[in-house]
C-alpha positions, 0 to 999 in steps of 0.5 A, a space after each residue: 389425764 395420765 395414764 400409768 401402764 403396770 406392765 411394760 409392752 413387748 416393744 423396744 421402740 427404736 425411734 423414740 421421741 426424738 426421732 423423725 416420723 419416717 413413712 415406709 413402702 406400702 405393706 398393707 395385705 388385701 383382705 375381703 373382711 371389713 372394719 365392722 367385723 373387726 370392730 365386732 370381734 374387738 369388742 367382744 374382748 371388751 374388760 377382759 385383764 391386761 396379762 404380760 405377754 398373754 395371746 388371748 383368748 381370756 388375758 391380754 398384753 397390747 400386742 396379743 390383742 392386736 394380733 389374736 383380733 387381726 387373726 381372728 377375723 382376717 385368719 392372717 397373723 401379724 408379728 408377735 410384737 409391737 416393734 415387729 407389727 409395727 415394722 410390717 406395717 405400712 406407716 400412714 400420716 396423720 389425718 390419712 388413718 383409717 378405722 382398723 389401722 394400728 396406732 403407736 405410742 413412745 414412752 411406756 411403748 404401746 398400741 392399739 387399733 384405731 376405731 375411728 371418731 378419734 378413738 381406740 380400742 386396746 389392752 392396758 393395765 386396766 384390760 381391754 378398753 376404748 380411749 379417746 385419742 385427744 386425752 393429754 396422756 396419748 397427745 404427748 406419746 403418740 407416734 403414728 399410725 401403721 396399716 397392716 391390712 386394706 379392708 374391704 369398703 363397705 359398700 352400702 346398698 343400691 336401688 334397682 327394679 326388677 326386669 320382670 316378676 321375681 321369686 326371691 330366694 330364702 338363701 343365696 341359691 336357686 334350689 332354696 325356697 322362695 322368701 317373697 315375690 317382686 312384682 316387674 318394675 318394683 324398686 327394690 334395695 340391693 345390699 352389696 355387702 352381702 354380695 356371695 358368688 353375685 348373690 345379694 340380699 334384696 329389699 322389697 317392702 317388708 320382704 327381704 331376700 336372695 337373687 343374683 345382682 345380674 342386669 337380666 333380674 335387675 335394672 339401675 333405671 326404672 323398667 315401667 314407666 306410666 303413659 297415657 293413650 293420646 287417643 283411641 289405641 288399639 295395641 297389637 299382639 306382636 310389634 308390628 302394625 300387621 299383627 291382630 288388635 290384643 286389645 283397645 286403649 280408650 283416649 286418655 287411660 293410663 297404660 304401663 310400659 316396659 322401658 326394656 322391650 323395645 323392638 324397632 320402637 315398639 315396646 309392651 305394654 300393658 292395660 288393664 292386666 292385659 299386655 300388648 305392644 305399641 310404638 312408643 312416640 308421642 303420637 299415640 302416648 304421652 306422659 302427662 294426663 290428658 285434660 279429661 274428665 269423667 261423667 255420667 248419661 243422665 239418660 240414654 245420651 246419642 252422641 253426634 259425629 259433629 258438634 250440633 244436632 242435626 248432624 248424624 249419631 255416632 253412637 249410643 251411651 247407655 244410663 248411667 254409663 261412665 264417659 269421658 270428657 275432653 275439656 279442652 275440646 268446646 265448641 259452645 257447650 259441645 264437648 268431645 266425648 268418648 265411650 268405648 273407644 268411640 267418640 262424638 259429641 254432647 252439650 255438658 249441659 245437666 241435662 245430658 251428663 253428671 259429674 257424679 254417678 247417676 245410677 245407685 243400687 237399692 234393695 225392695 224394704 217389702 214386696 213393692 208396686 212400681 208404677 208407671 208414672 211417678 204417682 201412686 194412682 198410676 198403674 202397676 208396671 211391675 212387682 218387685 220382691 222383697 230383698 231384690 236390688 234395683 236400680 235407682 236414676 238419681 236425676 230423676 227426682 219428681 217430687 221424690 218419686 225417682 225412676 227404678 229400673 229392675 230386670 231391665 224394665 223401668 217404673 218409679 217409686 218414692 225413695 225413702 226407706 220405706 220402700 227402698 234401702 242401700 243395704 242388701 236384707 238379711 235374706 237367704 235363698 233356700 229350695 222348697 224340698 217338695 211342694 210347700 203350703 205357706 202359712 199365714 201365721 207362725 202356726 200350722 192351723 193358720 190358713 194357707 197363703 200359697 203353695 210354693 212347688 218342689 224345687 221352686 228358690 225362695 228367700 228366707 228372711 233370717 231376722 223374722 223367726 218365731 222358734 223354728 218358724 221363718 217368714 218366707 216370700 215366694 213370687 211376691 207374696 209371702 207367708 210362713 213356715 218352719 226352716 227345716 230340712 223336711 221343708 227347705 234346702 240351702 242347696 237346689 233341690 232339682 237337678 237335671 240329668 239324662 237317660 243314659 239308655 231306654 229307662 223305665 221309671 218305677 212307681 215305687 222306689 223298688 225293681 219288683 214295682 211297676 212301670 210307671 212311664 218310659 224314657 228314651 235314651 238321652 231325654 232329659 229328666 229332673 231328680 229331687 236330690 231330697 229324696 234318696 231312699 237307699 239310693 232310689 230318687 223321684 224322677 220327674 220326666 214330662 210333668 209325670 213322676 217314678 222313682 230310679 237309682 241314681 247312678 250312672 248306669 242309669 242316669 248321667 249329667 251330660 247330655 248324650 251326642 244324639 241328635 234328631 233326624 226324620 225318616 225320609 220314608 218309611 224305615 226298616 231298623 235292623 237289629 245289627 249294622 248290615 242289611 241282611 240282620 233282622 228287622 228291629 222295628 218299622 219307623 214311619 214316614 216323616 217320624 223323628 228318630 235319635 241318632 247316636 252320633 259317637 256309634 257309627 261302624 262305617 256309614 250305620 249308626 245306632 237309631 231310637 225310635 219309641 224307646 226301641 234300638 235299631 240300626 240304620 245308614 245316616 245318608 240323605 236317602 234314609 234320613 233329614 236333618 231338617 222335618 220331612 213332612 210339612 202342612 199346608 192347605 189346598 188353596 182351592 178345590 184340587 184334584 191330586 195325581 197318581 203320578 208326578 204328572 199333569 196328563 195321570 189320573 186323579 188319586 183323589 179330590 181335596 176340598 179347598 182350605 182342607 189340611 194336607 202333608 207334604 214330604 218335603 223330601 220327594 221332589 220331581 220337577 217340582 211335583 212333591 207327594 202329597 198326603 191327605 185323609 191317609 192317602 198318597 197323591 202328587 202335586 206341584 208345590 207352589 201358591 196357586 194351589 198350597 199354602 202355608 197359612 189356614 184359609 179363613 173358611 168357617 163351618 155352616 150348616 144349611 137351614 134348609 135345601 139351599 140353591 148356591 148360585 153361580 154369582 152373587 145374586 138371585 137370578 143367577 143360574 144354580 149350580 148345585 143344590 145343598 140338603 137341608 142340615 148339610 155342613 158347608 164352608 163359608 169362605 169369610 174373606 169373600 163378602 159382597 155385602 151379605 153373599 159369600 163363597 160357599 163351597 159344597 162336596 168340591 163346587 163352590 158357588 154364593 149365597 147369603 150368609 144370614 139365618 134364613 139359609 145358614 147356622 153356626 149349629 148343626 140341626 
């Protein structure tokens, strides 16, 4: 191939064919610009006319082109001429000639840059092209090659991971937004050619973007490492033995370690999202997974501390539970096995465990009878609604009767899909607005089936509608009714609130109408949220309903701080926290009040008694924490005191098994204040003469004048003698045979219990 340049360059080459190759001293000048941004800027010129003695940017001669691309992308600029370039240049031998060196030609005098690949980009007489360096032409006239710049290498990229979780950066500072996030130990690629104040494009998946390439972001050896608990674990919240359990490790779960942390051989680690520290050694982590495998109780399973049976049990794995099987343990078909960071002994026998899950969950196709045994004649052990997920024991199977489980109770029934589907119904929980008559038909003129009450969840089911009408189950029985919001929520219908003060319900929705019943302050009411009427809403308040704005002056939905405390005796409330106030209103012995614990000023706190307001001290001597007056029976005939004392006179006599009061509050030396009929006595406390329980004492009356006798028998003397129609108690546990204790106005004596002497009616 011959080339023939029109124009000759501007170059007067002293060496000639003849003349020796000689090297000359390195003149190359560092640059930070590399070979391809040379080579871009090259070849946008690419076709562009050969011009004598043309600088660019639209027409060239070979030494303008070399110097205008050498300018453009170094901002340094090279001699104007080829001899000139060339004498600046360091020379380099042939097979040393990087891309972006320049190289020379004798005989029409040219140059050109060097690309690489035996190749060269250049102006001639045909304009800026590329020509192959082995074409015969430039064989015979090459010269050599000269380096007038030392370009940067390129780098290329490294792979690191991330020290901890990473915010990239969109560009390369920190106040740029945030491109992507790296996960802690992710591997990511770092381009070093992008390299700007020690900031880098980062690669992680399809995320690209900035961080500073610093060892405190990045790692050039992986920061997480996979290991396995080599037995039961407990990681500890700090990296020292003494430090609390952060949580436990199972044997043989995996965990991650953050190579990076180490402190004394403890390093993080992390399980289950949760992170804690553990010495890293083999003793208590490996890095090849245990030989364990995972099974199924296939019933309630009690592991043994040895591997037999009559050795104790360590522990209890529900059905179903999921465990793990050491495989390499056996002794026989005992196998080790550890269930929440505990371990004991099975036999792997089908009986005991399942390699696959044992527990599946079903929905009830129709309103469904579990029985009892795994037969249809057997009884009802529970009803299941329509829609609702059971649990179904898979290993169970009886002639396709399998054990259910639902609400934790346990029946069976046939598994196939008449009765039970793996797919939840098409059901939806709505809330009867008030009061709901279900229907037996789509029609209002069809019977009623059952009343569903306000506020009661019921499931709709969404696929049965008839116009506007939906088959509806309530309490495992089902009917129909129109899915409107007249008659059914999506949202609950009742919500709880509490008085925020003394409240009086109204019997309509307005202020001018009457009281239908009070609240006290504090108690808890229920409000249908469906029947606002400019603002007014049905209070429900002990079964009872009225009507109240719903606001919080009115009504609020946390619970006041009251608490109920009981009058040690009987109370004088004032009407402001000091003595010398007013009386507000009389608490009785033994009545329970509300305190207002967030109203004290000093020791007096805020008092509600039967929806009046008062103030009292909160100590012992006023009022108890704990019921002040408790019941108990005279376990036999009792002559209560005047005084806390055996030697004072008798208050009065109570008959035995009849009911009294104590308060519990008025202790001395054992004697307590005892209250019956209305009046006030003392008596020791204790089993021989009160009691907690009733005394098995039953009502007769005499059928005629009755002797009692003072034994068991007839010729025993008589003690006293009862009227004919008189009631007496017959004491049941005292028989001996047909007599029994009777005792009439505080004496007791016997006499047969039979028709002759005694009735259950009075006459």
């Amino acid at each position: 191939m011959k080339k023939v340049l029109s124009v000759l360059c501007i170059f007067t080459i002293v060496l000639g064919m003849f003349t020796p190759f000689t090297m000359k001293a390195s003149a190359a000048t560092n640059t930070n610009s590399t070979f391809d941004e040379l080579y871009a800027e090259a070849k946008k010129h690419l076709g562009k006319p050969y011009e004598w003695g043309a600088r660019g940017p639209n027409t060239f001669d070979c030494s303008g082109y070399t110097q205008y691309v050498y300018r453009a992308v170094t901002g340094v600029t090279i001699p104007n001429t080829s001899t000139s370039q060339y004498a600046a240049a360091d020379k380099v031998k042939n097979g040393d000639q990087k891309p972006g060196d320049l190289v020379y030609f004798t005989g029409q005098n040219h140059v050109g840059i060097y690309i690489g690949n035996g190749q060269m980009i250049n102006a001639q007489d045909n304009g800026v092209t590329i020509d192959n360096l082995s074409a015969t032409y430039w064989k015979q006239r090459f010269v050599g090659y000269a380096r007038p710049f030392n370009f940067s290498e390129k780098k290329g990229s490294k792979s690191a991971y991330a020290m901890s979780d990473l915010n990239l950066r969109s560009s390369n500072n920190w106040d740029s937004s945030i491109a992507g996030k790296v996960p802690q130990g992710a591997k990511v690629s770092i381009d070093l050619d992008s390299d700007k104040n020690g900031w880098c494009m980062v690669t992680y998946n399809n995320i690209k973007g900035y961080m500073l390439n610093t060892s405190t972001y990045f790692s050039d050896t992986p920061v997480i490492k996979t290991y396995y608990a080599k037995d039961n674990l407990n990681l500890r919240t700090k990296a020292t033995w003494d430090s609390e359990v952060a949580q436990k490790v199972q044997k043989g779960e995996k965990v991650t370690v953050n190579l990076k942390t180490n402190v004394n051989g403890w390093y993080q680690v992390t399980y289950g999202g949760k992170t804690g520290y553990m010495i890293l050694n083999n003793n208590y982590l490996v890095e090849n997974p245990l030989n364990m495998q995972t099974y199924y109780a296939v019933g309630t399973l009690n592991l043994r501390s040895e591997a037999k049976w009559d050795s104790s049990i360590s522990l209890v794995v529900p059905e179903g539970q999921a465990v793990k099987v050491e495989m390499d343990t056996n002794s026989g078909a005992w196998f080790k096995v550890t269930y929440q960071n505990q371990t004991g002994y099975i036999p792997l026998i089908d009986d005991y465990l399942s390699s696959t899950p044992v527990l599946k969950t079903y929905y009830a196709k129709d309103n469904l009878n579990l029985r009892t045994e795994a037969k249809w004649d057997s009884d009802v052990a529970q009803i299941v609604q329509k829609g609702e997920k059971v649990t179904v024991n898979l290993k169970t199977n009886a002639n396709g009767w399998y054990q259910v489980t639902y609400n934790g109770k346990k029946g069976y029934m046939v598994l196939n899909d008449n009765y039970l589907v793996e797919k939840a119904l098409n059901m939806k929980t709505y809330y009867a607005v008030s009061n709901l008559n279900l229907r037996s038909e789509a029609k209002w003129d069809s019977s009623i089936t059952q009343v569903v009450p306000e506020g009661k969840a019921v499931k709709v089911e969404m696929d049965t509608n008839n116009g506007n009408w939906f088959k509806v189950t309530y309490d495992n029985k089902t009917g129909y009714m129109p899915l409107l919001d007249l008659y059914l929520s999506e949202t609950a219908v009742l919500k709880t609130y509490y008085a925020k003060d003394n409240l009086n319900l109204r019997s309509e929705a307005k202020w001018d109408s009457e009281i239908s019943q009070i609240v006290e302050k504090g108690e808890k009411v229920t409000i249908n949220s469906k029947t606002s009427i400019d603002g007014w809403y049905e209070v429900t308040y002990g079964g009872k309903k009225g009507y109240m704005i719903l606001n919080d002056i009115y009504l609020v939905d946390q619970p006041l701080n009251l608490k109920n405390y009981y009058a040690v005796n009987s109370l004088n409330l004032r009407s402001e926290a000091k003595w010398d106030s007013s009386i507000s209103q009389v608490v009785p012995e033994g009545a329970k009040v509300k305190v207002e614990m967030d109203t004290n000023d000093g020791n007096w706190f805020k008092v509600t008694y039967n929806n009046k307001t008062g103030y009292m001290p909160l100590n012992d001597l006023y009022l108890s924490e704990t019921v002040v007056f408790k019941t108990y029976y005279a376990k036999d005939n009792l002559n209560l005191r005047s005084e806390a004392k055996w030697d004072s006179e008798i208050s009065q006599i109570v008959e035995k098994g009849e009911k009294v009061t104590i308060n519990s509050k008025t202790s001395i030396n054992g004697w307590y204040e005892v209250t019956y009929d209305g009046k006030k006595g003392y008596m020791i406390l204790s089993d021989n003469y009160l009691v907690e329980n009733p005394l098995n004492l039953k009502i007769y009356y005499s059928v005629g004048d009755l002797n009692l006798r003072s034994e068991s028998k007839w010729d025993s003397n008589i003690i006293q003698i009862v009227p004919a129609g008189t009631p007496v108690k017959v004491e049941m546990d005292t028989n001996d045979g047909i007599w029994y204790k009777v005792t009439y106005q505080n004496k007791t004596g016997y006499m047969p219990l039979t028709d002759d002497y005694l009735t259950l009616t009075a006459k």
